[in-house]
PyMOL CGO cylinders between C-alpha atoms (Angstrom):
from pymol import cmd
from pymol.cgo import CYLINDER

trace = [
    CYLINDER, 0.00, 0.00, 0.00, 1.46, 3.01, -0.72, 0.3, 1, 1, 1, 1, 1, 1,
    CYLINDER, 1.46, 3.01, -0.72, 1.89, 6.20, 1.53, 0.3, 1, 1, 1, 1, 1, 1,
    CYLINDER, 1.89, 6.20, 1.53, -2.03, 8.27, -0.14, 0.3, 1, 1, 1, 1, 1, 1,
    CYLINDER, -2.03, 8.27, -0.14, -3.43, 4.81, 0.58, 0.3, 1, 1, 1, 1, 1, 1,
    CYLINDER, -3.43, 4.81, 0.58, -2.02, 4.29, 4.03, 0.3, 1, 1, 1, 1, 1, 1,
    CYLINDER, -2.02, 4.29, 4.03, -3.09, 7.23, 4.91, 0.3, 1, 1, 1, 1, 1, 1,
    CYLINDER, -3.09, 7.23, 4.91, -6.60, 7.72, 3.57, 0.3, 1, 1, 1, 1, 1, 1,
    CYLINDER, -6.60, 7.72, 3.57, -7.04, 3.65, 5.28, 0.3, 1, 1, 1, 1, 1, 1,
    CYLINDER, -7.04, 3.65, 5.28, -5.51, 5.22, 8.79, 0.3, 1, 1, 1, 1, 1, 1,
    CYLINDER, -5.51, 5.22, 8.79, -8.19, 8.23, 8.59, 0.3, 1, 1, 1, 1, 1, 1,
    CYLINDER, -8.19, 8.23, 8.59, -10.69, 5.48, 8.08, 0.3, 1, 1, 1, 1, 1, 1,
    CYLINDER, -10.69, 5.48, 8.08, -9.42, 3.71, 11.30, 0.3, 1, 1, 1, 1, 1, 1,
    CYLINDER, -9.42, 3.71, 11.30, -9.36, 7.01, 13.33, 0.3, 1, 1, 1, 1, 1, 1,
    CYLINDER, -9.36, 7.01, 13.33, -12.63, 8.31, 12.81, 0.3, 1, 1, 1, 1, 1, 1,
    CYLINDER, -12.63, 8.31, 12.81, -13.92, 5.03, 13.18, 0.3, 1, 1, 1, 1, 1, 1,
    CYLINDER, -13.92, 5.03, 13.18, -12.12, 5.10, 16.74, 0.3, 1, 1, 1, 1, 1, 1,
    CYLINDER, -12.12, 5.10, 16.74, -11.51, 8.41, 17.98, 0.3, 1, 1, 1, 1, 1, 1,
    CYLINDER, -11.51, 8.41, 17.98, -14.67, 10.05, 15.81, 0.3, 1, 1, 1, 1, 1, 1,
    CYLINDER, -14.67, 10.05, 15.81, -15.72, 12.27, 13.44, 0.3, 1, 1, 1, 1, 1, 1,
    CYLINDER, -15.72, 12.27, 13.44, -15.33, 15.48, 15.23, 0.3, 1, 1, 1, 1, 1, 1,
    CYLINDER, -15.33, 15.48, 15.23, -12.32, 14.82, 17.25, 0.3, 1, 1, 1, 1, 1, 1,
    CYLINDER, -12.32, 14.82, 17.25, -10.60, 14.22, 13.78, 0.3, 1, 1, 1, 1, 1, 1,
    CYLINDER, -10.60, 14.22, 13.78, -12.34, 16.91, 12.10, 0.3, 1, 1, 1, 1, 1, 1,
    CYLINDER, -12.34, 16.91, 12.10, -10.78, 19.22, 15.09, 0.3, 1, 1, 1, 1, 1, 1,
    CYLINDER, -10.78, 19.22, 15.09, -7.39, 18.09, 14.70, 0.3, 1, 1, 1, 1, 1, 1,
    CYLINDER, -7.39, 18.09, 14.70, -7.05, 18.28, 10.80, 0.3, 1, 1, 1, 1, 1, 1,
    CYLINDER, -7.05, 18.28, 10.80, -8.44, 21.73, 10.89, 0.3, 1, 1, 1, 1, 1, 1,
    CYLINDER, -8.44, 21.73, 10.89, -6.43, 23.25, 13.81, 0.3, 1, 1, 1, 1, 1, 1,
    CYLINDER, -6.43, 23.25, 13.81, -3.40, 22.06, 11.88, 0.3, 1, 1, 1, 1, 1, 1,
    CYLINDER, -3.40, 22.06, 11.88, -0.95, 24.59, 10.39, 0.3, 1, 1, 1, 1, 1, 1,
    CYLINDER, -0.95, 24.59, 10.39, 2.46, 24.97, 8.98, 0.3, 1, 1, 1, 1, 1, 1,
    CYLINDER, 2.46, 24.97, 8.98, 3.95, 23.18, 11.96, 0.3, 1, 1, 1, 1, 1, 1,
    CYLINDER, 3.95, 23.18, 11.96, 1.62, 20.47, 13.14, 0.3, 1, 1, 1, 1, 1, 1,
    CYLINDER, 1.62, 20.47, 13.14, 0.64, 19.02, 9.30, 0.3, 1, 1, 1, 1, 1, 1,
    CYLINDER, 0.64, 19.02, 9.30, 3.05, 16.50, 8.54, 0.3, 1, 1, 1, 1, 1, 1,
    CYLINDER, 3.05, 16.50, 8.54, 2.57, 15.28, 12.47, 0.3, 1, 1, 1, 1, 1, 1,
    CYLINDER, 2.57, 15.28, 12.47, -1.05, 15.18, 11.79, 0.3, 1, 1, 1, 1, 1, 1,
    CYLINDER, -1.05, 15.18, 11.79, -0.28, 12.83, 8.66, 0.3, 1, 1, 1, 1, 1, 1,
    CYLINDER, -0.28, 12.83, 8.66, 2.32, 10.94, 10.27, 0.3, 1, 1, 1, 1, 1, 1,
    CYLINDER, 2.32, 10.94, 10.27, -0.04, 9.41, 13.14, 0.3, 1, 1, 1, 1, 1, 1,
    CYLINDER, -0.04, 9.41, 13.14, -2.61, 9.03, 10.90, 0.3, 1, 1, 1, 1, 1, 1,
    CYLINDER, -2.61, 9.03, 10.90, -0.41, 6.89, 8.58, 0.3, 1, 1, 1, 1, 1, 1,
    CYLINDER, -0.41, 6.89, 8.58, 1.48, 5.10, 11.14, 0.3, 1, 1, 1, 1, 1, 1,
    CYLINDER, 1.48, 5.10, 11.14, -0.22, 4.76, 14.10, 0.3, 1, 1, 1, 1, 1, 1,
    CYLINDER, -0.22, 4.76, 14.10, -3.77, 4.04, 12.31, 0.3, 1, 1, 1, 1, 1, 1,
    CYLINDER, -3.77, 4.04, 12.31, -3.01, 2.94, 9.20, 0.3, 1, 1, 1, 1, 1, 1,
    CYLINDER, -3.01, 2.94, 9.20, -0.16, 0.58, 10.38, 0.3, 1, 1, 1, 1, 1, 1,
    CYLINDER, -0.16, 0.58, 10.38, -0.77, -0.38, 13.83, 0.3, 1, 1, 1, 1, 1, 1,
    CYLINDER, -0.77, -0.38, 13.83, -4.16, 0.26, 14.37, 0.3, 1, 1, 1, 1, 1, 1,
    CYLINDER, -4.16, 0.26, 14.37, -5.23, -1.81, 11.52, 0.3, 1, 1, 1, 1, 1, 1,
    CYLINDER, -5.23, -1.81, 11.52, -2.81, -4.71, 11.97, 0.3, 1, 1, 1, 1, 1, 1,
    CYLINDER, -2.81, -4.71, 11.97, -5.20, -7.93, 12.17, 0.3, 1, 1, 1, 1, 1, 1,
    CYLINDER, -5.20, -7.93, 12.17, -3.21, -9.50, 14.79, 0.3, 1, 1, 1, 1, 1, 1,
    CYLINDER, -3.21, -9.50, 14.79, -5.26, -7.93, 18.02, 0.3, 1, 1, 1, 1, 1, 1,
    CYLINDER, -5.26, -7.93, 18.02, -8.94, -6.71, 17.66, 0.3, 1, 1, 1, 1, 1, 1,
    CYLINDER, -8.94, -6.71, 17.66, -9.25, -3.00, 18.20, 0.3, 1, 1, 1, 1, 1, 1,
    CYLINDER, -9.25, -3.00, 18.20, -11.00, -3.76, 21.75, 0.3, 1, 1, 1, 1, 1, 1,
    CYLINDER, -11.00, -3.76, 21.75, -7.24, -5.20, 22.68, 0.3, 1, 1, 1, 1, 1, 1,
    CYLINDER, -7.24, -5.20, 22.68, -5.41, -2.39, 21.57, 0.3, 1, 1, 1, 1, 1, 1,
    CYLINDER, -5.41, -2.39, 21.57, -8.20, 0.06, 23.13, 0.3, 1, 1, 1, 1, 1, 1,
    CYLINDER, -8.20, 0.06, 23.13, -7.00, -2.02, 26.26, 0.3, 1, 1, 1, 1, 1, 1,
    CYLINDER, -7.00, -2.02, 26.26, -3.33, -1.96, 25.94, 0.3, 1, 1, 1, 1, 1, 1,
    CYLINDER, -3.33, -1.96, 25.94, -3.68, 1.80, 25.25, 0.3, 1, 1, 1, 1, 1, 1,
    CYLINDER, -3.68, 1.80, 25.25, -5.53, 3.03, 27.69, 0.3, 1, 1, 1, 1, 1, 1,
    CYLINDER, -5.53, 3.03, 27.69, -3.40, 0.99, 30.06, 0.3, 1, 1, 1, 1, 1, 1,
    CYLINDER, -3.40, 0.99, 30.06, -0.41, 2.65, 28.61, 0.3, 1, 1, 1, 1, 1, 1,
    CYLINDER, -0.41, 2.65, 28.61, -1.21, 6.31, 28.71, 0.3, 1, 1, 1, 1, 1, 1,
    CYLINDER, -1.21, 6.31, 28.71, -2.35, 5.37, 32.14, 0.3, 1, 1, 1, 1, 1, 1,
    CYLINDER, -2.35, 5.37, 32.14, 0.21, 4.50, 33.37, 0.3, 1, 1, 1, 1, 1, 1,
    CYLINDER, 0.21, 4.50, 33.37, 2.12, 7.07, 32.04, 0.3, 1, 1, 1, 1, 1, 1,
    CYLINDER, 2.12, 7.07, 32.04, -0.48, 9.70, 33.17, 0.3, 1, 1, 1, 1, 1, 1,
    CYLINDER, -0.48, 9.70, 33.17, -1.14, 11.58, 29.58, 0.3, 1, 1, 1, 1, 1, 1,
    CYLINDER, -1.14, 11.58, 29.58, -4.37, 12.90, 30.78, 0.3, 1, 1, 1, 1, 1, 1,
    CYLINDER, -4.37, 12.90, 30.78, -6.06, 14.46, 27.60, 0.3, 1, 1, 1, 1, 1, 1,
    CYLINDER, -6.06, 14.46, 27.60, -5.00, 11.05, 25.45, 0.3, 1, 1, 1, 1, 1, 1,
    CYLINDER, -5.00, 11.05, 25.45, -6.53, 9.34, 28.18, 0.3, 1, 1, 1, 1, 1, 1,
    CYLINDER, -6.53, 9.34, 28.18, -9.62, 11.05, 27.78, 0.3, 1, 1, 1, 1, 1, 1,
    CYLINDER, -9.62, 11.05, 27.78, -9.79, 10.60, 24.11, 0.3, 1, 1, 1, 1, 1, 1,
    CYLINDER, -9.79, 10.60, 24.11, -9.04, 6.90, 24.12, 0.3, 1, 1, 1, 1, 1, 1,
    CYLINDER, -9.04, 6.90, 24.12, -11.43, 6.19, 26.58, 0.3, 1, 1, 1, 1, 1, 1,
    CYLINDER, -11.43, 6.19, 26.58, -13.82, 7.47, 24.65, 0.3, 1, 1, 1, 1, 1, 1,
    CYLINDER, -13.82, 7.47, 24.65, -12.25, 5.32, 21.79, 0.3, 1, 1, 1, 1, 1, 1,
    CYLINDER, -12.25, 5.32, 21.79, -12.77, 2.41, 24.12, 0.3, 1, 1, 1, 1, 1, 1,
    CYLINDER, -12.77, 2.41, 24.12, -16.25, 2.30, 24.58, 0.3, 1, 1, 1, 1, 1, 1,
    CYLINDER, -16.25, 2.30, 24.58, -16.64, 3.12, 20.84, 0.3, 1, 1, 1, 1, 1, 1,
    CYLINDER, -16.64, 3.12, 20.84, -14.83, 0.11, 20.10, 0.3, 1, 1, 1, 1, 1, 1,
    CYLINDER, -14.83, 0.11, 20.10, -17.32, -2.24, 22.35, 0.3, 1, 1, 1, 1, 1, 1,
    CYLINDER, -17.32, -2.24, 22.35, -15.10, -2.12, 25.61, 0.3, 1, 1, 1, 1, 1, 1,
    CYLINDER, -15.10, -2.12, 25.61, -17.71, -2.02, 28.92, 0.3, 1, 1, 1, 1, 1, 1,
    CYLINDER, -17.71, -2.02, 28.92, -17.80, 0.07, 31.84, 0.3, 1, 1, 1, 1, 1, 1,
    CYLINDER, -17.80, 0.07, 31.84, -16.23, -3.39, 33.64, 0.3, 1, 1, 1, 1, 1, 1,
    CYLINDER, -16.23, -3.39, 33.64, -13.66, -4.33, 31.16, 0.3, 1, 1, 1, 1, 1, 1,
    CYLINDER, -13.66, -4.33, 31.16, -12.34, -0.70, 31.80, 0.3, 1, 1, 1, 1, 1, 1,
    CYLINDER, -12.34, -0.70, 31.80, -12.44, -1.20, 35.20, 0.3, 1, 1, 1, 1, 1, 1,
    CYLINDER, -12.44, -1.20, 35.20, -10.50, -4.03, 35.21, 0.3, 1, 1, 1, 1, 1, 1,
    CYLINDER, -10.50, -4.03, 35.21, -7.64, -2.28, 32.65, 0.3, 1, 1, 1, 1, 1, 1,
    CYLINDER, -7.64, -2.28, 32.65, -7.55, 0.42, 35.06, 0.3, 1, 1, 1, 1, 1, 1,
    CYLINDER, -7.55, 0.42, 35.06, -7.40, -1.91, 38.31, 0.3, 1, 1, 1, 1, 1, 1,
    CYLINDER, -7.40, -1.91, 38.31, -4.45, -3.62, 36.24, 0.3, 1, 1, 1, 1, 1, 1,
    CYLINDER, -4.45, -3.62, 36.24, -2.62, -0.32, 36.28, 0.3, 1, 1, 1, 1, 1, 1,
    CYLINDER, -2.62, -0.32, 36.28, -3.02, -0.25, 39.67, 0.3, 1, 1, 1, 1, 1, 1,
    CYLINDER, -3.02, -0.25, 39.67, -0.95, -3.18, 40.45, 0.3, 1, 1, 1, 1, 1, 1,
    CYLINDER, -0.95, -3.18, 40.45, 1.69, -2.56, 37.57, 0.3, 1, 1, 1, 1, 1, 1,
    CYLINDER, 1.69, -2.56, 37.57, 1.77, 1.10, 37.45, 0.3, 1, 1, 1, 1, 1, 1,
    CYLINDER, 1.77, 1.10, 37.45, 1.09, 2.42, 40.53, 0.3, 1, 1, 1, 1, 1, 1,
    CYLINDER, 1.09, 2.42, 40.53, -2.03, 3.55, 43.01, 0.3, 1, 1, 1, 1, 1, 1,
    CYLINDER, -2.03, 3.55, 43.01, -1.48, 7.32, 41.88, 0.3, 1, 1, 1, 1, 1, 1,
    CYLINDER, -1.48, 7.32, 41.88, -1.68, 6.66, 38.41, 0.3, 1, 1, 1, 1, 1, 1,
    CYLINDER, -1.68, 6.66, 38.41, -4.44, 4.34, 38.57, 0.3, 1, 1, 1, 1, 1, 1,
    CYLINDER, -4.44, 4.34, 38.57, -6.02, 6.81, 40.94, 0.3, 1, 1, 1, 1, 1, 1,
    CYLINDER, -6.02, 6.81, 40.94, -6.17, 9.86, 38.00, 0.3, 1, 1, 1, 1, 1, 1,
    CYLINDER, -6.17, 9.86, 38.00, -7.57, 7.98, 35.60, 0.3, 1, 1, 1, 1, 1, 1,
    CYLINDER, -7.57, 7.98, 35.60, -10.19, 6.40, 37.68, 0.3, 1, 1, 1, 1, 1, 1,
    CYLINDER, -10.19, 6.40, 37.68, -11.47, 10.04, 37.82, 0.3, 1, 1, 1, 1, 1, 1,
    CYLINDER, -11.47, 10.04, 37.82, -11.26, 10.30, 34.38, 0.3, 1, 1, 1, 1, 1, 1,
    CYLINDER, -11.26, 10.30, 34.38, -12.63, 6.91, 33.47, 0.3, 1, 1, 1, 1, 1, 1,
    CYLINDER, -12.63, 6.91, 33.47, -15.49, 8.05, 36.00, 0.3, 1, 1, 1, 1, 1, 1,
    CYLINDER, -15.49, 8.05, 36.00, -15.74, 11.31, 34.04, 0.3, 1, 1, 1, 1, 1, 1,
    CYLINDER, -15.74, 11.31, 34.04, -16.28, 9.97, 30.38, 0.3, 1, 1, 1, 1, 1, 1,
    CYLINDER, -16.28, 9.97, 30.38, -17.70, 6.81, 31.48, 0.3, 1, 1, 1, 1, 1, 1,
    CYLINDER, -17.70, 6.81, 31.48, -20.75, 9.15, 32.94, 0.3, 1, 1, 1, 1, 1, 1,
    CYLINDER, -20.75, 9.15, 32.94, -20.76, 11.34, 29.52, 0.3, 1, 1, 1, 1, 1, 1,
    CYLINDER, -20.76, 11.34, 29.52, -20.88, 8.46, 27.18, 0.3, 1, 1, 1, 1, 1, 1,
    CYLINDER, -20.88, 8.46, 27.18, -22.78, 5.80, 29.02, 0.3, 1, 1, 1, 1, 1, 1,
    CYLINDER, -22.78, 5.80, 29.02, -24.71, 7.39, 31.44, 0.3, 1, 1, 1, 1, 1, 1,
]
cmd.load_cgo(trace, "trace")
């Protein structure tokens, strides 16, 4: 697949995931400086990773929200939470991710982003 393909797949992936309007947001607040970021992640991280077929996207919603977790990247927490639950992932299996952290990554870690699990769990699932 070449690089116009990878890309327009990846785009496919991340609105699928992360949504219309968070994309939408992201593409258009890109300038001079930010655009060939913007395309990079798009191309590598969804159109490579994201849509390898070796893990299901609820695994890799799992393994990410784990990671930025653990390393306490609040706002990509946020959005991949909200990812999460797009992709199928429950209020429990979240839970449980974030309980994992807990043991591997530490209390305070797992601590922040039970309040923000708690957060955008209430906003998307009520």
């Amino acid at each position: 697949m070449d690089e116009a393909a990878r890309y327009e797949h990846g785009m496919t992936i991340r609105r699928e995931v992360l949504g219309d309007e968070h994309v939408d947001r992201s593409i258009a607040r890109a300038d001079a400086v930010t655009t060939d970021f913007q395309e990079l992640v798009t191309r590598y991280a969804w159109g490579d990773i994201w849509s390898r077929p070796g893990l299901s996207r609820q695994t890799r919603s799992c393994i990410t929200v784990a990671m930025l977790a653990a390393l306490r990247h609040d706002d990509e927490l946020t959005l991949h939470l909200r990812g999460a639950v797009r992709n199928g992932l429950s209020r429990e299996e979240i839970v449980e991710v974030l309980l994992q952290v807990a043991v591997y990554a530490g209390v305070p870690a797992a601590n922040r982003a039970f309040a923000i699990a708690q957060r955008v769990l209430a906003e998307e699932l009520g």
